[in-house]
C-alpha positions in Angstrom: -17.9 -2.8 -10.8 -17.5 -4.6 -13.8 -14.0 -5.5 -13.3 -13.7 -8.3 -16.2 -13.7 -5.1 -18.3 -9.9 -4.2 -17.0 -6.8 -6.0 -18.5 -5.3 -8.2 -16.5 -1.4 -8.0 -15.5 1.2 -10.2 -15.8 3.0 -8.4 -12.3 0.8 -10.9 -9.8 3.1 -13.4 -7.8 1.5 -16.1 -6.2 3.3 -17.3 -3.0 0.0 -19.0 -0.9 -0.1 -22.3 0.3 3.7 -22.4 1.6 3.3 -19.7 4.2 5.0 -17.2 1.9 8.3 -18.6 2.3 10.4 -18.8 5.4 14.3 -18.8 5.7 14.4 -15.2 7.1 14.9 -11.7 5.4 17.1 -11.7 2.4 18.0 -8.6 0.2 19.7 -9.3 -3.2 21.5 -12.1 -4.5 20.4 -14.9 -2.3 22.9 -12.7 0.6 20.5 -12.4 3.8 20.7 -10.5 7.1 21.4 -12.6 10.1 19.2 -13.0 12.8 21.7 -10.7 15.4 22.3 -8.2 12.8 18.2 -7.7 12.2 18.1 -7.5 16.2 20.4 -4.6 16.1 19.2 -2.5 13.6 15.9 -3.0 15.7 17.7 -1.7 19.2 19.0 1.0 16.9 15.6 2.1 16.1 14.4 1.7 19.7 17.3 4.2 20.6 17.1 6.8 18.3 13.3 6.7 17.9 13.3 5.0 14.3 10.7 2.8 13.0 12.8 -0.7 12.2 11.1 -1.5 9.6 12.0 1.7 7.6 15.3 1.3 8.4 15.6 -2.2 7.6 13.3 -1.2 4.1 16.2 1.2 3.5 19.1 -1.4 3.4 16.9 -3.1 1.5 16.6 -0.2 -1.1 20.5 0.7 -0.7 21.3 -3.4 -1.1 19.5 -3.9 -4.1 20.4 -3.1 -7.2 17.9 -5.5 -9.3 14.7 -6.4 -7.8 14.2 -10.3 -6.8 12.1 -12.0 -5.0 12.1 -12.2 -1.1 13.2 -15.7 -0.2 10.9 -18.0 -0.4 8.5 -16.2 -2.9 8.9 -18.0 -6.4 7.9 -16.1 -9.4 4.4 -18.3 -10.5 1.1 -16.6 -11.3 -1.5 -17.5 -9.9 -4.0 -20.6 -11.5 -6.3 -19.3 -14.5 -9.3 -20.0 -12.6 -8.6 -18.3 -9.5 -11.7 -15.1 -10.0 -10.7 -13.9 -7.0 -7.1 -13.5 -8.1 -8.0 -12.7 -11.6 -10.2 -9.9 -9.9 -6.7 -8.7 -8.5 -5.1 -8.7 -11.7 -7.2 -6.9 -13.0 -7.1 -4.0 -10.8 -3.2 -4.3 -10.9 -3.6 -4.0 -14.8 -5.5 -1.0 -14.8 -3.6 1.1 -12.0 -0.7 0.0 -14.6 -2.0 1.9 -17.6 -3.2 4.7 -15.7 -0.4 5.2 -13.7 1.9 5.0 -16.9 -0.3 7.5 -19.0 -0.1 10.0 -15.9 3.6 9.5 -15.7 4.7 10.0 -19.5 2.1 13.1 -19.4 5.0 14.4 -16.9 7.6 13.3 -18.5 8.2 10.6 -16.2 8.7 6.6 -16.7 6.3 4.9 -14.4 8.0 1.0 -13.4 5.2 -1.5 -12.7 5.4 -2.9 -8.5 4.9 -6.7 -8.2 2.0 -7.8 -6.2 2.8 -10.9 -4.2 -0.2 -12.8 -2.8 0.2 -15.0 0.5 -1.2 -16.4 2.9 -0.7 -16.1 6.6 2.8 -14.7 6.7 5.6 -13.2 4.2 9.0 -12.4 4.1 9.7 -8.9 2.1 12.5 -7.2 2.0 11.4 -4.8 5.0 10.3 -7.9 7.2 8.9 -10.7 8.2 5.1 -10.1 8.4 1.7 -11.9 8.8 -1.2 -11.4 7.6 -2.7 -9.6 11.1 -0.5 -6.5 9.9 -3.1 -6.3 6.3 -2.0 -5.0 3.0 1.0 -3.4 3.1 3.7 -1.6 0.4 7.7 -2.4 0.5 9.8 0.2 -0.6 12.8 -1.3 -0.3 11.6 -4.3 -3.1 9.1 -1.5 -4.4 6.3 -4.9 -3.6 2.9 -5.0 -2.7 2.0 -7.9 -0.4 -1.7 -8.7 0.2 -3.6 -11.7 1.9 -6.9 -11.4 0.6 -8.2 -12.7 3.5 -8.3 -9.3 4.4 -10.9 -8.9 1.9 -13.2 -11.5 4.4 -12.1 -9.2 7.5 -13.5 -6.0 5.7 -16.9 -7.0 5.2 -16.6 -8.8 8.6 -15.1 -6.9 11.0 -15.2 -3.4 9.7 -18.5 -3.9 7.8 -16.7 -2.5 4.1 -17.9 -5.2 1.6 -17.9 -4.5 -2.2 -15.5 -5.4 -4.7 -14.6 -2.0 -5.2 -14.0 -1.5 -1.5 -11.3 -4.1 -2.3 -10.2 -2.3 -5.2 -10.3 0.6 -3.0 -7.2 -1.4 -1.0 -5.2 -2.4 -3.7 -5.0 1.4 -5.7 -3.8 2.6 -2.4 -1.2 0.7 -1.6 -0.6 1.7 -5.3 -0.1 5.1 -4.4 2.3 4.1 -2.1 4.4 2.8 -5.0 3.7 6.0 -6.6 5.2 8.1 -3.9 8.2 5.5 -4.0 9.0 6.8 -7.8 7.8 10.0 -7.0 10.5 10.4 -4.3 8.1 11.1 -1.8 8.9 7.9 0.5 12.5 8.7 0.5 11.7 12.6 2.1 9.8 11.5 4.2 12.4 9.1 6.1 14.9 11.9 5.5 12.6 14.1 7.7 12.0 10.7 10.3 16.1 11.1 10.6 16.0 15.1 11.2 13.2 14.3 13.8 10.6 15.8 12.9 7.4 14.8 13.8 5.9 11.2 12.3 2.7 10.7 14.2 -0.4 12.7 14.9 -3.3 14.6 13.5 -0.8 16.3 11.5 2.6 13.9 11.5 4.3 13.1 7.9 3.0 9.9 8.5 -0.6 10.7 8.3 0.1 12.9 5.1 2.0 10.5 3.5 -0.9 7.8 3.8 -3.9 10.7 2.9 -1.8 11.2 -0.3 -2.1 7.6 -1.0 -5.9 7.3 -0.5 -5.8 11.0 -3.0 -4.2 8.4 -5.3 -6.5 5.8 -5.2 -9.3 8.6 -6.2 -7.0 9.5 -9.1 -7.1 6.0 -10.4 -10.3 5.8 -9.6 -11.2 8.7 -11.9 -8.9 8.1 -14.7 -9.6 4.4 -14.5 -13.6 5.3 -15.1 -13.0 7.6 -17.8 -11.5 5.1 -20.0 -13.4 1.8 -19.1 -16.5 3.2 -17.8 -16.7 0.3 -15.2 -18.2 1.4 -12.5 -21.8 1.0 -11.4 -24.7 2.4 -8.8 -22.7 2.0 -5.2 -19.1 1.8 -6.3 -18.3 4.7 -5.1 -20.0 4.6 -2.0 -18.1 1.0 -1.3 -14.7 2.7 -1.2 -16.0 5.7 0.3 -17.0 3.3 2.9 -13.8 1.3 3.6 -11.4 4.6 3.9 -13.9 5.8 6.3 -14.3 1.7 8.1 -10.1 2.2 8.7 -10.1 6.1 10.0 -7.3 6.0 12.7 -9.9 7.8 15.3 -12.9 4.7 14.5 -10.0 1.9 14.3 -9.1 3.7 18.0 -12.6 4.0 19.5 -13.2 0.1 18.4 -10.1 -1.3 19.7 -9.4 0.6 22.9 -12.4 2.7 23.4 -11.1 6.0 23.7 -9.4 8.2 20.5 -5.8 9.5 20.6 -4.8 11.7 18.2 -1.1 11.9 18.9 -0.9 8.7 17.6 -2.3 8.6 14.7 -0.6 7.5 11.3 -3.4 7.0 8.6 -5.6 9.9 9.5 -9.0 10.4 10.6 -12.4 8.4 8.9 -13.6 12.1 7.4 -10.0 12.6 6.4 -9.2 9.5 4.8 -13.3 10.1 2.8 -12.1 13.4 2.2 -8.7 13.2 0.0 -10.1 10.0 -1.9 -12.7 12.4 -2.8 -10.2 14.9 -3.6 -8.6 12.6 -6.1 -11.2 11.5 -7.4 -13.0 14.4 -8.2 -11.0 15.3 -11.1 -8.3 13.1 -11.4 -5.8 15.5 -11.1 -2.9 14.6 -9.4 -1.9 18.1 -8.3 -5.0 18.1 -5.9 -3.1 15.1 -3.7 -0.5 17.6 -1.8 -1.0 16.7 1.2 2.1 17.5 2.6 1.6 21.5 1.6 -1.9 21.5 2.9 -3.1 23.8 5.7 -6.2 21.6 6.7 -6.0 17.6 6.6 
């Protein structure tokens, strides 16, 4: 793809080289969580069947009221010459304008997410984390954190190179941001508290994450309509990744056998299937996951 074609946003915060900070889990005005307080909000979990992490991402949420940064993470960008960070940018930039235009068309003000880079561990407002977890999204400081060593790892161990594979990564995490604004996150841990069903072939879980990868199509879409950036085996790349991470292929890999119950990104085919879906039209309205019959 020819990325250098995208503008380049200002939202990218580097935190490698120091471990992405250390000093524990802090929400809001320098004000932390203790070490025995984070351990029983975990038993709390344990006991009622909660994930932790969404509980602690809550607090976060609920703690908040301005977003800063995590301890640790200082606000810097990262050095002009870094392509592979630029590349990032880039991709940031343009799920920015798109995700803006699609928002204002509803009537809706779309806030840009930070991105934080790090390397080998973070500390976000729902955690402490390494990089073993991959990308992930944080509600509760509305950040996305990525070690792009993940990006070695694709191409390595699942066998998804391309950089719009990694581009691919970074509009659905995106979409995760999206849902966040969208108030989508927040019904979903509303229905976690009612007990209803999280993981599986059908869980909220695995909608919540197919929606995302509809997202990423979306972008994809809108993003090739206005830049015309794409060329011969883009698609394919990303079409390859989502179906690299399928929960059923991830399964069969890692433990040789396939268990659907536990499932909470979706199959390879679904995964293929609702990028496709946003993608083929860019039409937002064709991500409801949550409403549909078949997954």
């Amino acid at each position: 793809m020819e990325w250098r074609k995208g503008r380049r946003s200002d939202n990218v915060v580097d935190a490698r080289g120091g471990g992405g900070g250390g000093g524990g889990m802090r929400f809001g005005g320098g004000k932390g969580l203790g070490l025995g307080a984070i351990l029983v909000i975990v038993g709390i979990g344990w006991l009622t069947g909660q994930d932790p992490m969404q509980i602690l991402g809550q607090l976060a949420g609920q703690m908040e009221q301005q977003q800063t940064a995590p301890a640790g993470i200082e606000s810097k960008a990262p050095p002009a010459n870094d392509e592979q960070a630029a590349f990032v940018a880039s991709i940031l930039g343009d799920t920015e304008d798109t995700w803006k235009a699609l928002f204002a068309q509803a009537g809706k003000q779309y806030r840009d997410p930070k991105l934080v880079l790090f390397s080998g561990q973070v500390s976000s407002a729902c955690g402490f984390a390494s990089s073993a977890v991959g990308p992930f999204y944080c509600p509760g400081d509305q950040r996305v954190y990525l070690d792009m060593s993940f990006f070695r790892e694709m191409e390595t161990r699942f066998a998804a190179a391309g950089d719009f594979a990694q581009a691919y990564v970074i509009a659905h995490e995106i979409g995760h941001h999206v849902q966040t604004l969208l108030g989508v996150s927040e019904q979903v841990q509303a229905a976690r508290q009612r007990g209803q069903k999280m993981e599986g072939d059908n869980g909220l879980l695995v909608r919540q994450e197919l929606q995302a990868d509809c997202f990423a199509g979306v972008w994809a879409y809108q993003a090739q309509k206005r830049l015309n950036w794409l060329e011969p085996g883009d698609i394919e790349e990303a079409l390859n990744a989502a179906n690299a991470i399928g929960d059923d292929r991830l399964q069969q890999q890692g433990q040789g056998r396939v268990v659907p119950d536990s499932f909470t990104h979706g199959t390879s085919a679904q995964r293929v299937r609702w990028f496709k879906a946003g993608f083929g039209n860019g039409d937002v309205n064709r991500c409801d996951t949550f409403n549909a019959r078949t997954l």
